[in-house]
DSSP file (Angstrom, degrees, kcal/mol; ACC not computed):
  #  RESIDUE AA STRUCTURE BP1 BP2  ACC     N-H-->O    O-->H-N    N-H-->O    O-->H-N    TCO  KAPPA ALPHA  PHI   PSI    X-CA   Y-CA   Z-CA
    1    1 A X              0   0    0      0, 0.0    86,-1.6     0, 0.0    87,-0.2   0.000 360.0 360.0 360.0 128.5    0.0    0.0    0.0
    2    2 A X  E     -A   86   0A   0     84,-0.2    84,-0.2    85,-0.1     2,-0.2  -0.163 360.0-150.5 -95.9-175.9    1.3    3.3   -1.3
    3    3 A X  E     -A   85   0A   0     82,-1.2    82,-1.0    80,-0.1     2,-0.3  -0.744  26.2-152.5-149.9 125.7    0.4    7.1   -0.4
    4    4 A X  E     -A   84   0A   0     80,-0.2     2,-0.4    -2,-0.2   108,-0.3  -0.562  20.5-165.1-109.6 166.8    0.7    9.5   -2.8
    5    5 A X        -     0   0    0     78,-1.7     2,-0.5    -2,-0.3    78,-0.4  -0.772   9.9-147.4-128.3 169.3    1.3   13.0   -3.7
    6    6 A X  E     -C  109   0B   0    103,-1.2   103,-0.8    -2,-0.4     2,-0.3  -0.967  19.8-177.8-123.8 151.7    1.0   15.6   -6.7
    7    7 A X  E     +CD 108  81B   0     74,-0.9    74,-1.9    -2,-0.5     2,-0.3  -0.836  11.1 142.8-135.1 133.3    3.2   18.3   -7.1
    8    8 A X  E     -CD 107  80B   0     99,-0.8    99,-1.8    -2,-0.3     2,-0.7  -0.957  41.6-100.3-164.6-155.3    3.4   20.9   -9.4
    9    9 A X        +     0   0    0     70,-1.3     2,-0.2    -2,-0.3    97,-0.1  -0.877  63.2  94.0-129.1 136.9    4.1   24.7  -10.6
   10   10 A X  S    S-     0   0    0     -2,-0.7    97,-0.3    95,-0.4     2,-0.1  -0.849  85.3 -46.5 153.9 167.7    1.3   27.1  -11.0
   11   11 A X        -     0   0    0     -2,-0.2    95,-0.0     1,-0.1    -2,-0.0  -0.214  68.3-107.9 -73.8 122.0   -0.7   29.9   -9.1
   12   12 A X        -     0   0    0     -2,-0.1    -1,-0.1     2,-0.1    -3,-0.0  -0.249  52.7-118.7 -40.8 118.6   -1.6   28.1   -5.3
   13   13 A X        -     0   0    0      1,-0.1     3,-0.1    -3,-0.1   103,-0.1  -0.265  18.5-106.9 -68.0 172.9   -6.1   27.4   -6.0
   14   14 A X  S    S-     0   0    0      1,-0.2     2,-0.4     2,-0.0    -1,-0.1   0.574  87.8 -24.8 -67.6 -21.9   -8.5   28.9   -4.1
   15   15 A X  S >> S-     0   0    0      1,-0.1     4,-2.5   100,-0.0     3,-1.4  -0.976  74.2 -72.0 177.6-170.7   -9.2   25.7   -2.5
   16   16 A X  H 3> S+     0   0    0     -2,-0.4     4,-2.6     1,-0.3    -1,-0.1   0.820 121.6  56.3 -58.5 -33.2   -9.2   22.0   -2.4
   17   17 A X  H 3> S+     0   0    0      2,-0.2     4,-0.9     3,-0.1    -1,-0.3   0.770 115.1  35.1 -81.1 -15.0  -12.0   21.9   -4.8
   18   18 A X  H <> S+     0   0    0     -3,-1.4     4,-3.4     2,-0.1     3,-0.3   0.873 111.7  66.3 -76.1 -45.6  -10.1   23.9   -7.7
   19   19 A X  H  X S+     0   0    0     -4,-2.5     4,-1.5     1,-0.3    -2,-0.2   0.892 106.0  43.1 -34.5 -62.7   -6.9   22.0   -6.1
   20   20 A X  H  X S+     0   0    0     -4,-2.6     4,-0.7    94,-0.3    -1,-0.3   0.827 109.4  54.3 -48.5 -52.2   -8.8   18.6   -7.6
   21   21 A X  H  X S+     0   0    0     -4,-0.9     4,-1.8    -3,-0.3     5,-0.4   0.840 112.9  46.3 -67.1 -45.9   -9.9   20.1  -11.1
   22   22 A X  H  X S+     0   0    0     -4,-3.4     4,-1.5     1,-0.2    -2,-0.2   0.950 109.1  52.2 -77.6 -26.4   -6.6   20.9  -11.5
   23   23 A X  H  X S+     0   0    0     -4,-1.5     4,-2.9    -5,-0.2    -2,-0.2   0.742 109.8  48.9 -15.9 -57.8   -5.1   17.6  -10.4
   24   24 A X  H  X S+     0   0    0     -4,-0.7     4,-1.7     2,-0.2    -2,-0.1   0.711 113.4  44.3 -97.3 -14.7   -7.0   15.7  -12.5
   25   25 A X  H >X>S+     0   0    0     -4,-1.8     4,-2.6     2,-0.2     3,-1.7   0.873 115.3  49.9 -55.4 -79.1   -6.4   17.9  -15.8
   26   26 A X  I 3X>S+     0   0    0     -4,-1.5     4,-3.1    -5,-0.4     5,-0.8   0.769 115.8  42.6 -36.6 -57.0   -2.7   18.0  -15.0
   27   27 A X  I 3X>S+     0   0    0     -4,-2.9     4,-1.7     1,-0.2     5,-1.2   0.787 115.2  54.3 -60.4 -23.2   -2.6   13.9  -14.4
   28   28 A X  I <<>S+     0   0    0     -3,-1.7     5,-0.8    -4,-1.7    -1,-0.2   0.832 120.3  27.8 -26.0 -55.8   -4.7   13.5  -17.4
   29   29 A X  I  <5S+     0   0    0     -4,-2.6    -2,-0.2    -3,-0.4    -1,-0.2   0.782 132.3  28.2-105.7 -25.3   -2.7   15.2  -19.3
   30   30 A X  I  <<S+     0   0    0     -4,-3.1     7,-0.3    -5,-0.6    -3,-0.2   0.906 127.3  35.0 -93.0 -40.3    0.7   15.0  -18.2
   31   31 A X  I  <<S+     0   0    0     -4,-1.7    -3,-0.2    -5,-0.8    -4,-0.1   0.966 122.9  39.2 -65.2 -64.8    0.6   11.0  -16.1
   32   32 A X  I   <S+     0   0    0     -5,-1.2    -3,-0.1     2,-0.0    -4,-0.1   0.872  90.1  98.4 -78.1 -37.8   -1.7    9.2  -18.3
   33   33 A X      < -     0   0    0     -5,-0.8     3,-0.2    -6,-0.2    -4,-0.0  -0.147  69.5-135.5 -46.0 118.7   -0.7   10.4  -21.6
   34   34 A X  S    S+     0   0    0      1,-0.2     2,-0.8     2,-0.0    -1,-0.2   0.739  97.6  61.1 -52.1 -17.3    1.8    7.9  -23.5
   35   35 A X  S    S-     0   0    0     -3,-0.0    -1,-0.2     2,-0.0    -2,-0.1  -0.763  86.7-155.7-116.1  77.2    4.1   10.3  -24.8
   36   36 A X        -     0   0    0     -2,-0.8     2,-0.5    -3,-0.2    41,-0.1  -0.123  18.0-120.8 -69.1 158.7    5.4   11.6  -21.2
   37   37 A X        -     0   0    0     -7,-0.3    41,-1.7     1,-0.1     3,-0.1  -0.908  33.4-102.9-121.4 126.1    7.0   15.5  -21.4
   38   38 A X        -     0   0    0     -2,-0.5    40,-0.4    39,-0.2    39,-0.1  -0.173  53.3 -97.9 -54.7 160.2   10.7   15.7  -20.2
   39   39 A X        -     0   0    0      1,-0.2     2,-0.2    38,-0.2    40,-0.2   0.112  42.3-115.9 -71.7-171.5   10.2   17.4  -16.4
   40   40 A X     >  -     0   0    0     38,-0.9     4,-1.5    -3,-0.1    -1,-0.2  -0.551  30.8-100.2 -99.7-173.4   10.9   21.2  -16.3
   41   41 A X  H  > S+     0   0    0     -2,-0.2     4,-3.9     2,-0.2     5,-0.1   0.820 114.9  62.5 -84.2 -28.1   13.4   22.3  -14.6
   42   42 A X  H  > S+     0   0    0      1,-0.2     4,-3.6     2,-0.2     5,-0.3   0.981 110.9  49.9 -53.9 -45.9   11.6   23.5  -11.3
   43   43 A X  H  > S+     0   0    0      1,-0.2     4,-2.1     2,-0.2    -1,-0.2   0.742 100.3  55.8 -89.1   1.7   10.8   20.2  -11.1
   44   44 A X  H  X S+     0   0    0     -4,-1.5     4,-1.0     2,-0.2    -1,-0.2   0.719 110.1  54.1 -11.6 -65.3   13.9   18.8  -11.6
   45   45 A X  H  X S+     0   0    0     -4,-3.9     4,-3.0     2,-0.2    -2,-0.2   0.857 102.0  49.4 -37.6 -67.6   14.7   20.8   -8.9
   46   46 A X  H  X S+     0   0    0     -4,-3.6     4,-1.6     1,-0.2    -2,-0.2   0.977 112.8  47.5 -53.4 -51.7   12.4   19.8   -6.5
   47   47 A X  H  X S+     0   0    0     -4,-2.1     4,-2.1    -5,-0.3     3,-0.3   0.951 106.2  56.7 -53.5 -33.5   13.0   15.9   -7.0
   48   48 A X  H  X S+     0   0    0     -4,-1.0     4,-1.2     2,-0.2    -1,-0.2   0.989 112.6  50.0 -72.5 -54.4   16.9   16.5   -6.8
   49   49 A X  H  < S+     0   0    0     -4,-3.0    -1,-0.2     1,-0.2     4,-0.2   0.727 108.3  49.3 -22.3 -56.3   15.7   18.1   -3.3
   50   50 A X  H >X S+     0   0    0     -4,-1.6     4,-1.7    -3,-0.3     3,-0.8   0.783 111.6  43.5 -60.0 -51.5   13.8   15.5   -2.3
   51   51 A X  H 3< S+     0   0    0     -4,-2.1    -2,-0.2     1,-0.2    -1,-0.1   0.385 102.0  70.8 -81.1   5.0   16.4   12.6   -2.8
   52   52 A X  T 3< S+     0   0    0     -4,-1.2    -1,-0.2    -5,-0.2    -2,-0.2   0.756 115.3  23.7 -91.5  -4.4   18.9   14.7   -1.3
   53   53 A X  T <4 S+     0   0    0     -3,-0.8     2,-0.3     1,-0.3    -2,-0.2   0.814 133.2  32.7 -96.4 -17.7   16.9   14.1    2.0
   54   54 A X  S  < S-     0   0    0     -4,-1.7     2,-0.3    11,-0.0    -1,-0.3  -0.965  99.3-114.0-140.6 106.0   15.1   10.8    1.5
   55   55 A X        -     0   0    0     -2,-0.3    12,-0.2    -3,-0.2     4,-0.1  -0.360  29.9 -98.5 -30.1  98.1   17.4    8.3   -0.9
   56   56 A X        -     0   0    0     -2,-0.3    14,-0.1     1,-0.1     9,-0.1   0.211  33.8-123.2   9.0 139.5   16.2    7.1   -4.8
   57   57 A X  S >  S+     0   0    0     12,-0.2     3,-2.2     1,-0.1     8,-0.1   0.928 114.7  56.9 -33.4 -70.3   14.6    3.4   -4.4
   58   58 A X  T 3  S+     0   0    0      1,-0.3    -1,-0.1     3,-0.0    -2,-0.1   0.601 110.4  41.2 -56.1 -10.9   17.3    2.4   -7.1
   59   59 A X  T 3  S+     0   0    0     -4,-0.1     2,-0.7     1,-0.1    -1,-0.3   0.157  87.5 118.5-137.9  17.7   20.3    3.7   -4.8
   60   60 A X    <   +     0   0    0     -3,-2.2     3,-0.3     1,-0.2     5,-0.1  -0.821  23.4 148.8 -89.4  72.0   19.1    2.4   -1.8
   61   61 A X  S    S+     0   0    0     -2,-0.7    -1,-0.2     1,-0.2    -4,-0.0   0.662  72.1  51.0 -87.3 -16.9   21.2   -0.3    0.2
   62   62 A X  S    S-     0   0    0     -3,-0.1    -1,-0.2     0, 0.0    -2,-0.0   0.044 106.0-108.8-107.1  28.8   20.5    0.3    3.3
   63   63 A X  S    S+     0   0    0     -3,-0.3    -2,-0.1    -6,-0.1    -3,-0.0   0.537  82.1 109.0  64.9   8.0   16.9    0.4    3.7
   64   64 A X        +     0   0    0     -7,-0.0     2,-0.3     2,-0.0    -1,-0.1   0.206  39.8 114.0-112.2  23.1   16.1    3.8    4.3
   65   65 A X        -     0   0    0      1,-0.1    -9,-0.1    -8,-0.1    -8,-0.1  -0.592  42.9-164.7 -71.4 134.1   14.3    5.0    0.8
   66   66 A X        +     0   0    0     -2,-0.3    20,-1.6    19,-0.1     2,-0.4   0.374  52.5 108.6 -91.5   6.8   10.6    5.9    1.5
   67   67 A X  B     -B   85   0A   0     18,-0.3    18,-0.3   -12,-0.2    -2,-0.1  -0.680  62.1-144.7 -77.7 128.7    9.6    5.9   -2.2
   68   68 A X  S    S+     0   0    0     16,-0.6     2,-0.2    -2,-0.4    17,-0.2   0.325  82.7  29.7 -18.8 -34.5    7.4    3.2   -3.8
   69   69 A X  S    S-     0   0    0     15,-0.3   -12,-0.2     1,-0.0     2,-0.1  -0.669  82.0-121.5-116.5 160.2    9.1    3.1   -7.2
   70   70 A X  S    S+     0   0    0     -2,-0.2    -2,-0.1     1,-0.2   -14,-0.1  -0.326  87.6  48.9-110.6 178.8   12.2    3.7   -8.1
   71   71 A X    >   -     0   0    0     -2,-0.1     3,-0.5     1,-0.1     4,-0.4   0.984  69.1-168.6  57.3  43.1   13.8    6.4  -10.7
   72   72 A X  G >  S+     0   0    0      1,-0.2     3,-2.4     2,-0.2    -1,-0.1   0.940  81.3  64.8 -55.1 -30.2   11.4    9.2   -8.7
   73   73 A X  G >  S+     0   0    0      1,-0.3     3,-2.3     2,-0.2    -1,-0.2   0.978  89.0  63.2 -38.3 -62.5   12.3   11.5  -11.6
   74   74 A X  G <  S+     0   0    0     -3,-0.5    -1,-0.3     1,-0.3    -2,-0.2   0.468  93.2  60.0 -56.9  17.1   10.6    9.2  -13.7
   75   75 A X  G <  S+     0   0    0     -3,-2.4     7,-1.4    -4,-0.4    -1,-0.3   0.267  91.4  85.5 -90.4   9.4    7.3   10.0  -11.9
   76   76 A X  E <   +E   81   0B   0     -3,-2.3     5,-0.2     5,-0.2     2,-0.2  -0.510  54.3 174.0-149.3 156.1    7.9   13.5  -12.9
   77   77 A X  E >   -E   80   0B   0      3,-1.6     3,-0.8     1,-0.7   -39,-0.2  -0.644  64.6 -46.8 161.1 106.6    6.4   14.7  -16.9
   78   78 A X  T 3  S-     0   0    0    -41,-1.7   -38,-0.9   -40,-0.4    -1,-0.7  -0.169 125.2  -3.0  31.3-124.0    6.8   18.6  -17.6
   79   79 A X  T 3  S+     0   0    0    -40,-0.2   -70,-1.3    -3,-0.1     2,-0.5   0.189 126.5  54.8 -94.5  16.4    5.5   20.9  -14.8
   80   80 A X  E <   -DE   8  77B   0     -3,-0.8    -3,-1.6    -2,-0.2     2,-0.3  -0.927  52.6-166.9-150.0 166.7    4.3   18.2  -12.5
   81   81 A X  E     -DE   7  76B   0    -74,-1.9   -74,-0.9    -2,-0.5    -5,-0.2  -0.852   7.4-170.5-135.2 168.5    5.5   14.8  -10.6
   82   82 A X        +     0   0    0     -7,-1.4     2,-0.5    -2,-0.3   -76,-0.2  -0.640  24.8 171.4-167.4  97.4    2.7   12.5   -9.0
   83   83 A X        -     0   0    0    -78,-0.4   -78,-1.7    -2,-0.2     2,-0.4  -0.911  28.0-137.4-121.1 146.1    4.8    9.9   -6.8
   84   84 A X  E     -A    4   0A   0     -2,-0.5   -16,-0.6   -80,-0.2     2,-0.4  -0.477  16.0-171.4 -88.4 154.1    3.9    7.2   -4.3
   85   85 A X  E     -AB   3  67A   0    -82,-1.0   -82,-1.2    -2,-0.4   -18,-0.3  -0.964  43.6 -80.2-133.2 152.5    6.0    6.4   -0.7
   86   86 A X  E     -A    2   0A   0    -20,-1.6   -84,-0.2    -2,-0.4   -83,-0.1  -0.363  36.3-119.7 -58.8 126.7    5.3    3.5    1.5
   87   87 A X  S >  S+     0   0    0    -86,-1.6     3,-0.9     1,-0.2     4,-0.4   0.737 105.3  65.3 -18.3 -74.7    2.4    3.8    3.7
   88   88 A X  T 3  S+     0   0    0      1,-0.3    -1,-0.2   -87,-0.2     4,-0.2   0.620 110.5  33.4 -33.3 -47.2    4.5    3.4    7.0
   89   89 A X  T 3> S+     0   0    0    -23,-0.1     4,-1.7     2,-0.1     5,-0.5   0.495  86.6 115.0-112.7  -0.6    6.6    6.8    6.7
   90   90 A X  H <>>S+     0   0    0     -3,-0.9     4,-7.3     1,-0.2     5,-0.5   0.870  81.2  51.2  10.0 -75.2    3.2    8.7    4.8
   91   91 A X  H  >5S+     0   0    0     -4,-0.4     4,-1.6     2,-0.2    -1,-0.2   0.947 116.5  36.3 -47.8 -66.2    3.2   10.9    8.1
   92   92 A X  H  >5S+     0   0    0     -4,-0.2     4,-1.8     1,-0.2    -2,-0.2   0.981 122.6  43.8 -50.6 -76.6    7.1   11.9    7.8
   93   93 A X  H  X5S+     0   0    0     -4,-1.7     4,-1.9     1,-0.2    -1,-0.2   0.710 104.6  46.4 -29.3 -51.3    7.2   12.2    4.5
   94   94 A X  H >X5S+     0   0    0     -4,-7.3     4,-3.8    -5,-0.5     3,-0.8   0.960 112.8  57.9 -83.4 -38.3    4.5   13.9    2.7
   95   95 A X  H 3X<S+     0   0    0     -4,-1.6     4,-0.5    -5,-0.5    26,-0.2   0.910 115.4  39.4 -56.4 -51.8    4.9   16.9    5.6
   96   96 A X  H 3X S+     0   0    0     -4,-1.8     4,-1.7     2,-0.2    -1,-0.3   0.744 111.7  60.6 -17.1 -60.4    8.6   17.0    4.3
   97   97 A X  H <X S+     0   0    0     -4,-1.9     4,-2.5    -3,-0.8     5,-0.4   0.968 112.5  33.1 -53.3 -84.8    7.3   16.6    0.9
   98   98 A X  H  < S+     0   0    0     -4,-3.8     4,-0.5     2,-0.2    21,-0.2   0.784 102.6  72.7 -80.8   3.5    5.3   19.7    0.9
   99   99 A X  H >X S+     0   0    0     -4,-0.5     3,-3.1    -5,-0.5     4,-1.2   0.919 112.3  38.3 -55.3 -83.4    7.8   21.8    3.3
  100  100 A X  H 3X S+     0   0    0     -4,-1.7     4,-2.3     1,-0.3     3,-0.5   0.752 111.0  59.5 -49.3 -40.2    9.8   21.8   -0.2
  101  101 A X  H 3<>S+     0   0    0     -4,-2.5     5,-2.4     1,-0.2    -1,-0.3   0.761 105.7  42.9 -60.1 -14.6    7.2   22.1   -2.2
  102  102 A X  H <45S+     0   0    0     -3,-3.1    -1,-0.2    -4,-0.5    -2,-0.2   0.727 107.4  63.8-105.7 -22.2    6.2   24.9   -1.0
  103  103 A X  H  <5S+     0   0    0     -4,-1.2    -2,-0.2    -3,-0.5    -3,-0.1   0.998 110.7  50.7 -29.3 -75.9   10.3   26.2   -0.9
  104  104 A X  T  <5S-     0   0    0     -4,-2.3    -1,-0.3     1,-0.1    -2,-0.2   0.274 118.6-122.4 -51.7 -14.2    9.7   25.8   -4.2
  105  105 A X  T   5 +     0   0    0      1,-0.3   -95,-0.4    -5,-0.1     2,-0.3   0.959  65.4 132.4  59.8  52.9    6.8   27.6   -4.6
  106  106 A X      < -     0   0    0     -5,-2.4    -1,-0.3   -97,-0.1     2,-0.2  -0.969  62.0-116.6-134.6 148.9    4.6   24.6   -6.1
  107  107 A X  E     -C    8   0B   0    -99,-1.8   -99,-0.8    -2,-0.3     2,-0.4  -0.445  27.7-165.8 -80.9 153.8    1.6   23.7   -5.1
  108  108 A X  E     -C    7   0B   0      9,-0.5     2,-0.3    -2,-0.2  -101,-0.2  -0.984  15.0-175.2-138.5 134.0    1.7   20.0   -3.6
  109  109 A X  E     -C    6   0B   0   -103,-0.8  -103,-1.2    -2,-0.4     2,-0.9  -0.974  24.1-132.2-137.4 161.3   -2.3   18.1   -3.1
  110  110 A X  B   > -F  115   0C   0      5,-3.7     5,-2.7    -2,-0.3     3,-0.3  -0.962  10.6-166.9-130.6 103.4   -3.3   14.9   -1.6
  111  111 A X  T   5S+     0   0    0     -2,-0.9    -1,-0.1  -107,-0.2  -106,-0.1   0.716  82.4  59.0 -64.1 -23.9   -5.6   13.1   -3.9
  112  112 A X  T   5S+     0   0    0   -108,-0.3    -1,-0.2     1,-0.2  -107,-0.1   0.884 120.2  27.7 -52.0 -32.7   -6.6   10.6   -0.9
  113  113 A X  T   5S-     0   0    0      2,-0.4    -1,-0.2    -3,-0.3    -2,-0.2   0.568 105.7-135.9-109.6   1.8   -7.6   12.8    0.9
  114  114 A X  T   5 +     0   0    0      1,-0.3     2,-0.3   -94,-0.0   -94,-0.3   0.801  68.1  94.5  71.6  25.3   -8.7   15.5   -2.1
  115  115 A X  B   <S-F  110   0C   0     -5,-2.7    -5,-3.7   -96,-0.1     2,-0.4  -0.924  78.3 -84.4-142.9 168.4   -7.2   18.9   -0.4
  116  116 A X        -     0   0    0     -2,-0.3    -7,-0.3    -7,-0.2  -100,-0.1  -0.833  29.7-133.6 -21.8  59.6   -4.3   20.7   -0.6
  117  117 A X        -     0   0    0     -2,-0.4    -9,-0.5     1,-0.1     2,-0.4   0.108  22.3-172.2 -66.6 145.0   -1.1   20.2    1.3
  118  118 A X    >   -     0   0    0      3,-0.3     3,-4.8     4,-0.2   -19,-0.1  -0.962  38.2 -98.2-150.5 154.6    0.5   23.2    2.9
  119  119 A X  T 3  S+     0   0    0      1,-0.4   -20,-0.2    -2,-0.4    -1,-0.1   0.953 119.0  30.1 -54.7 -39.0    4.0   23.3    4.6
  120  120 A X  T 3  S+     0   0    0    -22,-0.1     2,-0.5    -3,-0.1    -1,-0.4   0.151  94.6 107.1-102.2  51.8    2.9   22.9    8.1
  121  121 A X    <   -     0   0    0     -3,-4.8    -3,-0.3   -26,-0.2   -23,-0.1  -0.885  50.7-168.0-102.3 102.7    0.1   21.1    7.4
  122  122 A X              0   0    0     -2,-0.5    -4,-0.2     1,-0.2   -30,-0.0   0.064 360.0 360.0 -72.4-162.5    0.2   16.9    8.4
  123  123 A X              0   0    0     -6,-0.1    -1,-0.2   -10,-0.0   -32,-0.0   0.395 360.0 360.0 -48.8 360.0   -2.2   14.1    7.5
């Protein structure tokens, strides 16, 4: 069992229900699409952030990666990433997760729960 998050760069919506409609364009169109769009560079950024605190799957010997899949770039496709983490560090993680996003000035939402994530905000 995963938990996942969205990421990407555009004006923070007005709330959790714009948060959604854009969510499900952007994975539409950026996830699901066969012909995935190299990341941008913000989000480049942000993942290279993210695996300097929490280690790549693939580069992971000692057990301490929280990611679900491996190559988290490859979760990533032109202004936006949509990656899973193991259940079990959720809590640690995604709060982390949207500390930086928000560094970064990207919006970060959590489709489980359908709102918004915000830097100090937990599960």
């Amino acid at each position: 069992m995963s938990y996942d998050l969205a990421v990407w760069e555009g004006d923070q919506p007005a709330d959790d229900a714009q948060a959604e409609t854009l969510f499900e364009q952007m994975y539409s169109r950026y996830i699901e699409d066969e012909y995935p769009t190299p990341p941008t560079p913000r989000i480049e950024d942000y993942v290279r952030t993210l695996l300097e605190r929490w280690p790549d799957l693939t580069e992971d010997d000692d057990g301490r990666s929280p990611w679900s899949t491996g190559g988290l770039i490859d979760s990533a496709s032109g202004p936006f990433v949509y990656f899973p983490m193991v259940y079990s560090r959720a809590r640690e993680v995604s709060a982390g997760a949207a500390r930086i996003a928000a560094e970064h000035g990207l919006v970060c939402f959590d489709p489980q729960q359908g709102r918004l994530r915000h830097a100090s905000g937990g599960l």
